[in-house]
C-alpha positions in Angstrom: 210.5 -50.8 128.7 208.4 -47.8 127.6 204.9 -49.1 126.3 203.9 -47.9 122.7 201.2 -45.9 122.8 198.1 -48.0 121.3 196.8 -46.5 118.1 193.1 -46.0 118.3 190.8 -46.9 115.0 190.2 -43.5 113.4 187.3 -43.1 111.7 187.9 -42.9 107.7 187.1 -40.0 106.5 183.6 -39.6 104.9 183.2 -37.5 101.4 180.8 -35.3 102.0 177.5 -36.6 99.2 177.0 -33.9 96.7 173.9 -32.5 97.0 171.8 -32.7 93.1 170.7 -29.3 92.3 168.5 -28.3 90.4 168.1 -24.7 88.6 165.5 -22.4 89.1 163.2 -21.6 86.2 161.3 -18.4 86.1 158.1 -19.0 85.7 158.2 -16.6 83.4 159.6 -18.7 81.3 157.1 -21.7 81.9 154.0 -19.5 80.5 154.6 -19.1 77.2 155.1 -23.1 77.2 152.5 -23.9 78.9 149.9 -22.0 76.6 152.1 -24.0 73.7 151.1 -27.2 75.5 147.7 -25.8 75.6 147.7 -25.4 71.8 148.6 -28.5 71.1 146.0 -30.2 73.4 143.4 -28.5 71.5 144.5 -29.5 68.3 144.9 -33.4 69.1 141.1 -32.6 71.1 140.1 -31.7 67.1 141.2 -34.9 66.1 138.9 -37.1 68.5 136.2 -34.5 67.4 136.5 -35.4 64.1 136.4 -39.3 64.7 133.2 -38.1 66.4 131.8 -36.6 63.6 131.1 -33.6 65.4 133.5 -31.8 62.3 132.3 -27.9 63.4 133.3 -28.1 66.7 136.7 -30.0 65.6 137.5 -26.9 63.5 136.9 -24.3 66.5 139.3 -26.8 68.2 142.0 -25.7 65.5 141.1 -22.3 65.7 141.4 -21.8 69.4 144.8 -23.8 68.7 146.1 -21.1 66.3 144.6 -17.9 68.6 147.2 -19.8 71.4 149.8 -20.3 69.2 149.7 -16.5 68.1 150.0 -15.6 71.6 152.7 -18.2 72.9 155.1 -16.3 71.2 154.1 -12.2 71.7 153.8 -13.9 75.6 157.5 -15.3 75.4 158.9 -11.4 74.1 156.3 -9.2 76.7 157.5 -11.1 79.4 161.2 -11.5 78.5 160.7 -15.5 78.5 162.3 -16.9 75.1 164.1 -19.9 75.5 165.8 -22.6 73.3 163.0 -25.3 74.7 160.4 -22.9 73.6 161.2 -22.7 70.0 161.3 -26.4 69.6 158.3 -27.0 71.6 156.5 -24.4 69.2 157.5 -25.9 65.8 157.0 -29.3 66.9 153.3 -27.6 68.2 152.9 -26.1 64.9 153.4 -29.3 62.8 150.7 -31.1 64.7 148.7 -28.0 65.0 148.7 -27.1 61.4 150.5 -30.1 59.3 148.3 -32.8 61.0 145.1 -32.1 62.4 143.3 -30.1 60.1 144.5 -32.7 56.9 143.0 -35.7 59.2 139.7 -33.1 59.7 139.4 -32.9 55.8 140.1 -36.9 55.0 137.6 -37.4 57.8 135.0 -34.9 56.5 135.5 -35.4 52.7 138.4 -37.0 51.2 138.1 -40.4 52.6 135.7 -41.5 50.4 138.1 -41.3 47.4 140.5 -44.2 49.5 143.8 -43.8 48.9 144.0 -40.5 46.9 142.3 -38.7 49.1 144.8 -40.3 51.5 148.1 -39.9 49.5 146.9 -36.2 49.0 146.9 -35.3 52.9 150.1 -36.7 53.3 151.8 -34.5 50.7 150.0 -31.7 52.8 151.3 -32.7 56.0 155.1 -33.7 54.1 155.2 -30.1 52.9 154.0 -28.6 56.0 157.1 -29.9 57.8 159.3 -28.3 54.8 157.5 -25.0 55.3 158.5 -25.2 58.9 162.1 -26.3 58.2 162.9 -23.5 55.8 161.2 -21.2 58.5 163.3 -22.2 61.5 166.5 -21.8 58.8 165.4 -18.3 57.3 166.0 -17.7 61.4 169.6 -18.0 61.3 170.6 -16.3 57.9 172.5 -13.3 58.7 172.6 -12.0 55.2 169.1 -11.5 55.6 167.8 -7.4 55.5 165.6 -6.1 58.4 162.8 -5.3 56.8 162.5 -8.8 55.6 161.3 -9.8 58.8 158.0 -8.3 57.9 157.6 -10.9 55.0 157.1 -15.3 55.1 158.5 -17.0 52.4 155.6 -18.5 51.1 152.3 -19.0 53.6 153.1 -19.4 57.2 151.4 -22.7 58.7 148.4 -21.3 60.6 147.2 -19.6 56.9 148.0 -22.8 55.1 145.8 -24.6 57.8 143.0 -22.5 57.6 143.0 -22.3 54.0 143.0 -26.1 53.9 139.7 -26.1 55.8 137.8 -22.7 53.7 135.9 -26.0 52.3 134.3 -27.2 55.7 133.8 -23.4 56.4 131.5 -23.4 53.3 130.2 -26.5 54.0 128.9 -25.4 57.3 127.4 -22.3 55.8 125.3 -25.0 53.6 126.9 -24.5 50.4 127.8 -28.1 49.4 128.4 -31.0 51.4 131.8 -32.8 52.1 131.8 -36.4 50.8 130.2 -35.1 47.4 132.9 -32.1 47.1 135.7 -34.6 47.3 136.7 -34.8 43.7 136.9 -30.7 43.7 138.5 -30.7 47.2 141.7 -33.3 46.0 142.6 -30.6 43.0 142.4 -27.5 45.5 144.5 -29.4 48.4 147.5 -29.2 45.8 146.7 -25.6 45.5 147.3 -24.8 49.0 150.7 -27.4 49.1 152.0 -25.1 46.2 151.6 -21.7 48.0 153.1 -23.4 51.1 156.5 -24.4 49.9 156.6 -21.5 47.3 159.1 -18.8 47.5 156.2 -16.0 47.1 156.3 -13.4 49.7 153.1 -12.8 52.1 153.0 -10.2 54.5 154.0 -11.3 58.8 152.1 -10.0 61.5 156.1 -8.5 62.5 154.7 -5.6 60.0 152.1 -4.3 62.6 154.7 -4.2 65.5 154.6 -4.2 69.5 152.8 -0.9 69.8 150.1 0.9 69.0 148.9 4.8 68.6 147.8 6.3 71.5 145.4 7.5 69.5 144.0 4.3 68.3 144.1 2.6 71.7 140.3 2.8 72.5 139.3 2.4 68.7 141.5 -0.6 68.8 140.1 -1.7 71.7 136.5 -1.6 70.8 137.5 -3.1 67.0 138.6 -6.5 68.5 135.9 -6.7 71.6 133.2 -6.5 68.3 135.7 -8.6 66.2 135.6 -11.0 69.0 131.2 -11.1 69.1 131.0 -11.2 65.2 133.4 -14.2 65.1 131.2 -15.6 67.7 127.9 -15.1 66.4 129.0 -16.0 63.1 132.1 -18.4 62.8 132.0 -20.1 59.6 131.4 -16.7 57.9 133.6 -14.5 59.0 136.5 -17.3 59.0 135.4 -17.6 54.9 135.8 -14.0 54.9 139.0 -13.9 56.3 140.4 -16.9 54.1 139.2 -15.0 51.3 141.2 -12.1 52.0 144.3 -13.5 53.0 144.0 -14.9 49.5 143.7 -11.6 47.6 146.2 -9.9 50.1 149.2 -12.3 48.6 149.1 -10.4 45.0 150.0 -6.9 47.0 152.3 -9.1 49.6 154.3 -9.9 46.2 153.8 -6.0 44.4 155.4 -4.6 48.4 158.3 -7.1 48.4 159.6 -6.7 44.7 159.9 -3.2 45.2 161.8 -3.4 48.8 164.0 -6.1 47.3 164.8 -3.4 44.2 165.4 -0.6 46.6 167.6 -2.8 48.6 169.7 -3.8 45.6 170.0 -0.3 44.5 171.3 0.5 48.2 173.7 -2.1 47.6 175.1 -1.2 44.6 175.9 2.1 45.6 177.6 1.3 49.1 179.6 -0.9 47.2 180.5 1.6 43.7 182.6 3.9 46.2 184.8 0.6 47.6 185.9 -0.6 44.0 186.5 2.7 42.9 
């Protein structure tokens, strides 16, 4: 009789493990994010600076958070690194930035004697400011919308509606009143700034000045934000007043600008569509 061959134990065949991986992010990409995380950091620094009472040095917190925030996103376009994440991150940035900090700044400096006004009165500031940046992020995505509207907010954009919340401590630093006795004139103009905030009024985007400059006004331009730069500087609290103060008489013409785009842009309309019912 033939033996049958004796079947050796194979070895069972092993799956090979998938290997995670993980995509590559150019750090391109990470920059812009980074100075958002940057921003934000300074702002929430502001706060502890305020429990601190040291309230000038809080504000120049929020300011260096708004100079970041202004360059996250001309960063994110120069260097072709816009993303999804980066959008969220920056509104979420922005709300702290400019819905939280500087209203805890002014309870801290002023409006905390008057208890719970002064309280309920920052949180409609903060409440509104995450409306403002809602109906931003949706203005976004309307298709209907005309290009040159891009060069106009729909009422003030966050960083204005943060520094024009803090124009009092600005004056109170140059010695014209002081904080806790202001308070009762300071809950009447916080409204004032909530208004103009959630308002439909137009005011004019820094989209209007564009990506490029004159040749001929590169070294002028050059030399105009290197002084800029050393009067800020040298004199903070009175140049940042000044600035406030013009941003404020800027809206009327913002307004006067848009009214007469929006006409010519009906006009336009009216006649493309004339020749169609016709």
């Amino acid at each position: 009789m033939s033996k049958r061959p004796v079947k050796t134990a194979t070895k069972r065949n092993k799956r090979p493990q998938r290997r995670i991986k993980f995509n590559r992010v150019p750090i391109r990409v990470l920059i812009p994010n980074i100075i958002t995380l940057l921003s934000l950091v300074s702002g929430l620094t502001a706060v502890r600076l305020g429990f601190d009472g040291r309230f000038e040095l809080a504000v120049a917190a929020v300011i260096l958070a708004t100079v970041m925030d202004a360059l996250d996103g001309q960063v994110a376009r120069l260097l072709k690194g816009t993303s999804k994440f980066g959008a969220e991150l920056d509104s979420l940035a922005d709300f702290v930035n400019f819905g939280v900090v500087p209203g805890i700044l002014v309870y801290l400096w002023s409006l905390h004697v008057l208890n719970n006004l002064g309280w309920i009165t920052i949180l409609a500031f903060a409440l509104c400011m995450s409306m403002r940046l809602a109906r931003f992020n949706v203005t976004l995505e309307d298709p209907d919308r005309p290009a040159w509207a891009v060069g106009y907010f729909s009422g003030i954009p966050a960083p204005a509606g943060a520094g024009l919340l803090l124009l009092p401590m600005y004056l109170s630093f140059l010695g014209l009143f002081d904080g806790p006795e202001a308070a009762k004139i300071i809950v009447f103009y916080v409204p004032v700034v909530i208004v103009m905030l959630v308002s439909p009024i137009p005011t004019f985007s820094s989209k209007l000045i564009g990506n490029y400059v004159p040749r001929g006004m590169v070294l002028p331009g050059m030399v105009m934000v290197v002084l800029f730069a050393a009067v800020l500087a040298s004199y903070p609290w009175f140049v940042m007043t000044i600035l406030a103060l013009a941003y404020i008489a800027s809206i009327p013409f913002s307004i006067k600008r848009y009214n007469e785009l929006m006409k010519q842009h009906r006009q336009t309309r009216v006649a493309e569509d004339s020749p169609k019912k016709t």
